[in-house]
C-alpha positions in Angstrom: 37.7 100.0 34.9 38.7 96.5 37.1 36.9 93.8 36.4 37.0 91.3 39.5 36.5 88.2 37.9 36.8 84.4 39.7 38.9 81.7 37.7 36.5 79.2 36.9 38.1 75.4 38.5 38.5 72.1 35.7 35.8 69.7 38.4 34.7 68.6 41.0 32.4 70.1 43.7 33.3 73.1 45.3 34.3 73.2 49.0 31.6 73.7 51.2 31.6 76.7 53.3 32.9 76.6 56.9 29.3 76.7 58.6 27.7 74.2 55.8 23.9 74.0 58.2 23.3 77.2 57.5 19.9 77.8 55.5 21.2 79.5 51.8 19.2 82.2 50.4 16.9 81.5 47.5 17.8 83.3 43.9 16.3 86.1 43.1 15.6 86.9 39.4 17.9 89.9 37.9 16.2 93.7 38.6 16.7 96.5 36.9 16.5 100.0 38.8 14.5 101.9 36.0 14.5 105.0 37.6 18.3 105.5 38.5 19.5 105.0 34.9 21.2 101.8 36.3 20.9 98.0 35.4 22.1 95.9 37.8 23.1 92.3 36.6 23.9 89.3 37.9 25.9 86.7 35.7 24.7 83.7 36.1 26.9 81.2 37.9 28.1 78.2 36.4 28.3 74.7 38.5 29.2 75.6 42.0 27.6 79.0 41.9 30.8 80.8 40.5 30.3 83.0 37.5 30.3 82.0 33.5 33.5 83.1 31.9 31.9 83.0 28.3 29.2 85.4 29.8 31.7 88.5 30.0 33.0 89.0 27.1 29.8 91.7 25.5 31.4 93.2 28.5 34.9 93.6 27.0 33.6 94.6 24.2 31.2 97.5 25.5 34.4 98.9 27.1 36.6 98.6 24.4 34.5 100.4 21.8 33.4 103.4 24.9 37.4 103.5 25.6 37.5 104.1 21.5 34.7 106.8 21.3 36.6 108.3 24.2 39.8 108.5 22.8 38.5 110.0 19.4 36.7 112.6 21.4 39.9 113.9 22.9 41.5 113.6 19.4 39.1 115.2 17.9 39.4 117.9 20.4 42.9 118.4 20.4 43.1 118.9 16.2 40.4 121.6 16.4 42.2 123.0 19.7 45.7 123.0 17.1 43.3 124.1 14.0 42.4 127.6 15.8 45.8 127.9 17.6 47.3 127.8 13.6 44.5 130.1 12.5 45.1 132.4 15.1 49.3 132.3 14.5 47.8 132.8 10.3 46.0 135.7 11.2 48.3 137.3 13.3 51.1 136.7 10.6 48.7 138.3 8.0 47.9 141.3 10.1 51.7 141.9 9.7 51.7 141.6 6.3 48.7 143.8 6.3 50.7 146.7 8.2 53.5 145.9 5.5 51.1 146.9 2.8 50.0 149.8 4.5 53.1 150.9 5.3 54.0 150.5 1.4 50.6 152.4 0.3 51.4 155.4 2.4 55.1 155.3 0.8 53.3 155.1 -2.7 51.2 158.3 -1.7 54.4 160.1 -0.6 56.2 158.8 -3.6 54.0 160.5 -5.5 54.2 164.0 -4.2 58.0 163.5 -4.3 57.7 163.0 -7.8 55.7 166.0 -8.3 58.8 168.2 -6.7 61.3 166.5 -8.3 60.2 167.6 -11.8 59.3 171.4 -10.3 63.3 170.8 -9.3 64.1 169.6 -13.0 61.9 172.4 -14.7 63.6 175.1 -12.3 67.3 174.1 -12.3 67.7 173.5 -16.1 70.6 174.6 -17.0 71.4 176.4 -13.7 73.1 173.9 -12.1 77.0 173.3 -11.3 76.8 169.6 -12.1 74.8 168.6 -14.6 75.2 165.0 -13.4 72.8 165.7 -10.2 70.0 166.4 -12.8 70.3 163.7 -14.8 70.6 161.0 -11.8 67.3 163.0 -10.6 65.4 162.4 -14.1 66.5 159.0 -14.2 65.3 158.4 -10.4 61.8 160.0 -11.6 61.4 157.5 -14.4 62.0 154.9 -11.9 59.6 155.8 -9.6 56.9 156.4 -11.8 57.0 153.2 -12.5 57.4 151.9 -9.3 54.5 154.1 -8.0 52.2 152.4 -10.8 52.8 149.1 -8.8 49.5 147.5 -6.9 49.8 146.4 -3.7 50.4 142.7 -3.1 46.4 140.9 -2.6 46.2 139.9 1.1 43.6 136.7 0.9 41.7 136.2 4.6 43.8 133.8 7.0 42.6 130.1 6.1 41.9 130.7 2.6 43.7 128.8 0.0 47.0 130.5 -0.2 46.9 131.6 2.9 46.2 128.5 4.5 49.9 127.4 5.9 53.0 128.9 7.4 54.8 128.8 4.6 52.3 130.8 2.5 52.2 133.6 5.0 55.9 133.7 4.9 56.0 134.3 1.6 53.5 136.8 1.7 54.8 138.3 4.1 58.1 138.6 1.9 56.7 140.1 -1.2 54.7 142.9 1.0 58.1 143.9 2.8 59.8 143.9 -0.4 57.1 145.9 -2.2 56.8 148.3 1.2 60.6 148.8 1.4 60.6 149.5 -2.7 58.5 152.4 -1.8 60.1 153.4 1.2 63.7 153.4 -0.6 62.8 154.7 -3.7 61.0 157.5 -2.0 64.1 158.2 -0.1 66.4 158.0 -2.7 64.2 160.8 -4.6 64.2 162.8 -1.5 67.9 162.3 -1.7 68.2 163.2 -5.5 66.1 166.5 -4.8 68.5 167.9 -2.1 71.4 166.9 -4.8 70.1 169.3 -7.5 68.8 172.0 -4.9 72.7 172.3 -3.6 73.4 172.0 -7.3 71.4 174.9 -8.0 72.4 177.0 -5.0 76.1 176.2 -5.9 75.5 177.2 -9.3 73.4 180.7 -7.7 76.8 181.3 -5.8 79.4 180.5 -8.4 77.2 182.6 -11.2 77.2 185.7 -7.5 80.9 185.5 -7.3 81.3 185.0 -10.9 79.5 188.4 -11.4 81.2 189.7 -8.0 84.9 189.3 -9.6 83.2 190.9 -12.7 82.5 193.6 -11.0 85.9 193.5 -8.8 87.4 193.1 -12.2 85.6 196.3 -13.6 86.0 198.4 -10.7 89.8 197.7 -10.6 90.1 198.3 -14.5 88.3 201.6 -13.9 90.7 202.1 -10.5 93.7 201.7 -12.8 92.7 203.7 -15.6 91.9 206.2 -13.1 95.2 206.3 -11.4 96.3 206.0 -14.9 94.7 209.3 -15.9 96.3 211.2 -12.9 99.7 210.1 -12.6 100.0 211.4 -16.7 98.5 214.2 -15.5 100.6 214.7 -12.5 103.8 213.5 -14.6 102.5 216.5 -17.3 102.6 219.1 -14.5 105.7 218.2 -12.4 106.9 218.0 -16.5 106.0 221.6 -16.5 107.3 222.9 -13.8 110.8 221.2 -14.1 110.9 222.8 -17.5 110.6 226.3 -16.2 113.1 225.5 -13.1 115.9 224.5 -15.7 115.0 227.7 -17.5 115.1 229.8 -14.6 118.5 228.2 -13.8 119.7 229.6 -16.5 119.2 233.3 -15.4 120.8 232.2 -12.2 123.8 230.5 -13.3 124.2 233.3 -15.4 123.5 236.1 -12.8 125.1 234.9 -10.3 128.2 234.3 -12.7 128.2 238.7 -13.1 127.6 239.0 -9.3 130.8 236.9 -8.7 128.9 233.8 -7.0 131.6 230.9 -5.4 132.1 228.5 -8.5 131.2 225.7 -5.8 128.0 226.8 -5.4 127.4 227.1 -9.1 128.5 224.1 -9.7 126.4 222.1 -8.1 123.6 224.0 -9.5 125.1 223.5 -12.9 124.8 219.4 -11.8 121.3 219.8 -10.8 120.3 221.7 -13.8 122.0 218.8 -16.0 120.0 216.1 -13.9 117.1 218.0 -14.6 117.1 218.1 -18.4 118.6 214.5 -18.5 115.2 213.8 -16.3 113.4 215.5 -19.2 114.7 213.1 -21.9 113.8 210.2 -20.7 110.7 208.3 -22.2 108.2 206.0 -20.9 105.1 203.8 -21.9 102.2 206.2 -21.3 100.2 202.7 -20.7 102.3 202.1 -18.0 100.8 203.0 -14.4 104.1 202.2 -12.7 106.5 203.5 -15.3 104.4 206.7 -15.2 104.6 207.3 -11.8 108.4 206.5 -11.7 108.7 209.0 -13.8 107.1 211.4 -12.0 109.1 210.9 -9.1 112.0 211.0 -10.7 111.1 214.6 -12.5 109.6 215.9 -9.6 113.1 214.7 -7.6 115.6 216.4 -9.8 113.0 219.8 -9.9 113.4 219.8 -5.8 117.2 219.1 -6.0 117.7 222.1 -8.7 115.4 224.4 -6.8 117.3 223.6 -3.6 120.4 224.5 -5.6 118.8 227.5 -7.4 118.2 228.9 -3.9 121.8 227.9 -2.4 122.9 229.9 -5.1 121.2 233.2 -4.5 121.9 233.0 -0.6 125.8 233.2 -1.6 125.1 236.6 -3.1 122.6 238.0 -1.1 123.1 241.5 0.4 119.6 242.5 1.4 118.7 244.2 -1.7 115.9 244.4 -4.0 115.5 240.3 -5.3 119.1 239.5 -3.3 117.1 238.7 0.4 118.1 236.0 2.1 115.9 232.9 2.1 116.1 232.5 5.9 114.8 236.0 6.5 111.4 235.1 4.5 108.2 233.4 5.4 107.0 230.5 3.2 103.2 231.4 1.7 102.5 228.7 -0.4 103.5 227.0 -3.8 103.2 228.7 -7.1 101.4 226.9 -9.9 104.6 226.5 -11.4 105.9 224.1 -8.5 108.0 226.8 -7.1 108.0 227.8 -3.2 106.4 231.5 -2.8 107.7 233.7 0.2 107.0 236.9 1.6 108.9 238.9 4.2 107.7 237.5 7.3 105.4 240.9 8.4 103.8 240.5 5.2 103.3 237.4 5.4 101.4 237.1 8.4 99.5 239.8 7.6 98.6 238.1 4.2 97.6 235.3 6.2 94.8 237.0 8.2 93.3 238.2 5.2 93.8 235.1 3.6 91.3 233.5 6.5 88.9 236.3 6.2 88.2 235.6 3.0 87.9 232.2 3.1 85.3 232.9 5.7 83.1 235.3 3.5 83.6 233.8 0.0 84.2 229.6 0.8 87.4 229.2 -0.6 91.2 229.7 -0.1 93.1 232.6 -1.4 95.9 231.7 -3.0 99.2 233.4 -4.7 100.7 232.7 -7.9 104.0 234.9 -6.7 104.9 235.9 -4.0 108.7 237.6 -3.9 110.6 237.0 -7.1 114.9 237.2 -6.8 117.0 239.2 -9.3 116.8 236.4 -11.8 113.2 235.5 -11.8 113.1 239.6 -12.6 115.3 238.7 -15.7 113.5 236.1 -16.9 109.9 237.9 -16.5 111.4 240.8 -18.6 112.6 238.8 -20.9 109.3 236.9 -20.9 106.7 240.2 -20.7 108.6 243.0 -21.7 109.9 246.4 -20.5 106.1 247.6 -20.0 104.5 245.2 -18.7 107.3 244.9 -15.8 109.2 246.6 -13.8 113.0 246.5 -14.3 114.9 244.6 -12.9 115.8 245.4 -9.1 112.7 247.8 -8.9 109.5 245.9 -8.4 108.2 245.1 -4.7 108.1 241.5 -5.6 112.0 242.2 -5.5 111.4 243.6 -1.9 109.1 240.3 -1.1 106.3 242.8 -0.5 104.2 242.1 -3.6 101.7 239.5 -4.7 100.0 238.4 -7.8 96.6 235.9 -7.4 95.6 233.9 -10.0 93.5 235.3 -12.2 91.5 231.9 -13.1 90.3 232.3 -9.4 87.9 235.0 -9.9 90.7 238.3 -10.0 89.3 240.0 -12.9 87.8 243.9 -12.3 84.4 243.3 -11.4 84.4 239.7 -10.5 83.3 239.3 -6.1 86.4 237.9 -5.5 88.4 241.4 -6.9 86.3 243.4 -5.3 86.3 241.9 -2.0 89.5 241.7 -1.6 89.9 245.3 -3.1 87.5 247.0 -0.7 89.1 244.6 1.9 92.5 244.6 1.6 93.5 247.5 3.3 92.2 246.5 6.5 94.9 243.9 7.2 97.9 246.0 5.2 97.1 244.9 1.7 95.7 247.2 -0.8 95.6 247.5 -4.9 98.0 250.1 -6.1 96.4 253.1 -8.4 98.6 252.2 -10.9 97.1 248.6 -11.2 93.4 249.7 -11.1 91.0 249.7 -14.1 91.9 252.6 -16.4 95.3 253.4 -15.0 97.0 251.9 -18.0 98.5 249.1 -16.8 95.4 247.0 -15.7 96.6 244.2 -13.1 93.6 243.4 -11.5 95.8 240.2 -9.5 98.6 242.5 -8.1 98.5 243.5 -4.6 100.9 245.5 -2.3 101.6 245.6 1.4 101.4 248.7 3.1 101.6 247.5 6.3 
C-alpha cells in the first residue's frame, strides 16, 4: 500500500499560498464513520499545517505485522496444499502395493492346489518314470513351496501412518510386496513346470514299457515264426529225403533194365551221374537247428531227385516201343504227383476222362481225388514185384498200369470197402469210363479196394 507522505522542512514559515486573502477553513475535530467499518484520520499537522512524521510510524507497524499474518496464511496454505498432494501420491503408491499383495495371495491360493497335484503326480509316477531325476526335482520344488506357501503377506499400514509416512517407505514396501507376489507367482510356475516334467516322464516311461512289451511280443512271435518254419522245412527236408531215396532205388531197376534192353550207354550214363549226385545228396549232414542249412538241404535233395528223375525218364524214352511199361513219355498226360515225389501219367483219353470224375467228386464229397499211381514203366513193375510179391502183382509187362490205363488212390483218403468215398466212386465210376474190376472187389481174393480201371 503507498503511503503519500510530505517531507517535513528544518524552519521557517511556510510559503503562503498564491491567493493569501482568501478566508481558510476552520478545523474540524477527527470523525469516525461507525457505520461503514471505516475510521477516517487526520494526522495532525506540525508547524505550517504539514503532517507529523513521528505520528506514522503505528502505521508501519500495523502494515508490517498484517503483511506478516498474510504471508503465513499463504504458507500455511501452501504446506497443507503439499501435505494432501503427498498423501494422495502415498495412497496411490500403497494401492499398488495393495494389488501386489493381492496378486501374491491369489498365487499363494493357486500354489496351493499346485502342490496338491504335484504329490497326486509323485504318488502316481513312482517308479514309472523314464528319468527319475524329473521326480526328484518335483519333490524338492514341493518342499519348497510348502514353505513358501506358509509365508504371510507383507502388513500394508494406511498411507500417513508411521511407516508409511514418506516416499521412501512406500518404496520399500512396495519392494518386499513385489518380491513376496513374484515368489508366488514363480514358484507356482516353476511347479507347474515340474508337473509337466514328470507327466512326459511318465508317458515316456508308458511308451518305452508299450514298445518294450511290443518287441517282446515281435520277439515271441518271430521266435514262434522260426521255430515254425523250423518245424516244416525238417519236415519238408524228411519227405523230399524220402522220395530221393526211392528215385535212386528205382534207378537201379532202370539202369539195370535198360542195360538188358540194349539202352545207348549215353543215356545211361548220365543217369548213372544223376543217381551218384543223388546219393552223394543223401550223405550230406546238416545242423537240424539250423533254419537256413535245413532248407539248403532241401533244395539241394529235392534238385538232384528232379535231375535223376529227368534222367530216369530220358532213359526209358531211348527204349520205348509202345509196349506194356515201354510208352513214350510224350504220348502221356500228366495227372498229378505221387506221394513219393514222382510225376503220375495216364494215356491222355484216360486221363481226361479221370479228370471229369475227378471234378464230380470233388463236387459231391468236398475234396480232391487224388492218385498215388498212375502208369508205372517196365522197371517200376520190377521193383513193385520185388517189393509185393508175385501175388499181390501182376508180372511184369502185364498190369494195365503198364498200359497207363490203371490207377491206385490212396487208401489214407477214405478207399477202404465201405468207406463214402469207395463207394462213391465205385457206384460212380463207370459213368465217366472208370470202374473197379471184379477181381479187386471185396471177397474176390485179392481185395484192392484203391485200384481202378479205364474202360473207356
Amino acid at each position: 500500500m503507498p503511503l503519500n507522505v510530505e517531507p517535513s522542512t528544518s524552519s521557517g514559515p511556510s510559503p503562503e499560498p498564491a491567493l493569501a486573502d482568501a478566508p481558510k477553513p476552520a478545523r474540524s475535530a477527527p470523525t469516525s464513520d461507525m457505520s461503514s467499518g471505516r475510521s477516517d484520520i487526520v494526522p495532525p499537522r506540525g508547524a505550517g499545517g504539514r503532517p507529523d512524521g513521528g505520528s506514522m510510524r503505528p502505521l508501519f507497524v500495523f502494515l508490517i505485522a498484517a503483511a506478516a499474518a498474510l504471508i503465513g496464511s499463504i504458507a500455511f496454505a501452501l504446506v497443507h496444499v503439499g501435505t494432501e498432494r503427498d498423501l494422495e501420491q502415498l495412497s496411490s503408491a500403497r494401492a499398488d502395493v495393495v494389488q501386489a499383495v493381492d496378486e501374491g495371495r491369489a498365487a499363494q491360493e493357486g500354489l496351493a492346489e499346485q502342490i496338491t497335484k504335484a504329490e497326486k503326480a509323485l504318488a502316481a509316477s513312482e517308479g514309472r518314470v523314464a528319468d527319475d531325476a524329473v521326480r526328484t526335482a518335483l519333490a524338492a520344488h514341493v518342499t519348497q513351496a510348502k514353505e513358501l506357501s506358509a509365508q504371510e503377506a507383507p502388513s500394508i499400514p494406511e498411507a500417513g501412518a508411521p511407516g508409511l509416512d514418506s516416499p521412501e517407505d512406500i518404496d520399500a514396501l512396495e519392494a518386499a510386496a513385489t518380491e513376496w507376489s513374484m515368489s508366488m507367482s514363480t514358484t507356482s510356475t516353476t511347479l507347474v513346470a515340474a508337473i509337466k516334467d514328470v507327466q512326459a516322464s511318465y508317458r515316456q516311461w508308458q511308451q518305452d514299457r508299450e514298445d518294450a512289451q511290443a518287441q517282446a511280443q515281435s520277439d515271441a512271435d518271430q521266435a514262434e515264426s522260426a521255430a515254425q518254419q523250423l518245424e516244416e522245412a525238417k519236415a519238408s527236408l524228411a519227405t523230399v529225403t524220402d522220395q530221393l531215396k526211392i528215385s535212386v532205388r528205382d534207378s537201379g531197376y532202370t539202369l539195370d533194365w535198360t542195360a538188358e534192353v540194349g539202352a545207348p550207354d549215353g543215356v545211361r550214363s548220365a543217369l548213372a551221374t544223376r543217381r551218384a549226385e543223388g546219393e552223394a545228396a543223401l550223405a550230406v549232414g546238416v545242423n537240424t537247428s539250423k533254419l537256413n542249412s535245413v532248407k539248403a538241404l532241401g533244395q539241394q535233395r529235392e534238385t538232384a531227385r528232379v535231375a535223376l528223375e529227368d534222367a530216369a525218364w530220358a532213359a526209358r524214352a531211348a527204349v520205348a516201343d509202345d509196349s506194356n511199361g515201354r510208352l513214350a513219355q510224350a504220348d502221356l498226360c500228366l495227372v498229378g504227383v505221387g506221394p513219393e515225389g514222382q510225376d503220375q501219367y495216364l494215356r491222355c483219353d484216360a486221363a481226361e476222362a479221370w479228370g471229369k470224375l475227378g471234378a464230380a467228386f470233388e463236387k459231391e464229397l468236398g475234396k480232391p481225388l487224388r492218385i498215388e499211381y498212375g502208369y508205372r514203366p517196365y522197371d517200376w513193375q520190377l521193383q513193385a514185384l520185388d517189393e509185393f510179391g508175385s501175388g499181390q502183382v501182376a508180372a511184369p509187362g502185364t498190369s494195365n498200369h503198364g498200359w497207363a490205363l490203371a490207377v491206385d488212390v490212396p487208401v489214407d483218403d477214405g478207399f477202404r470197402f465201405g468207406q463214402p468215398e469207395y463207394e462213391w466212386l465205385a457206384a460212380n465210376g463207370p459213368k465217366f469210363g472208370w470202374v473197379h474190376p471184379e477181381w479187386a472187389r471185396q471177397g474176390a481174393g485179392r481185395e484192392e479196394p484203391w485200384h481202378f480201371e479205364y474202360e473207356g
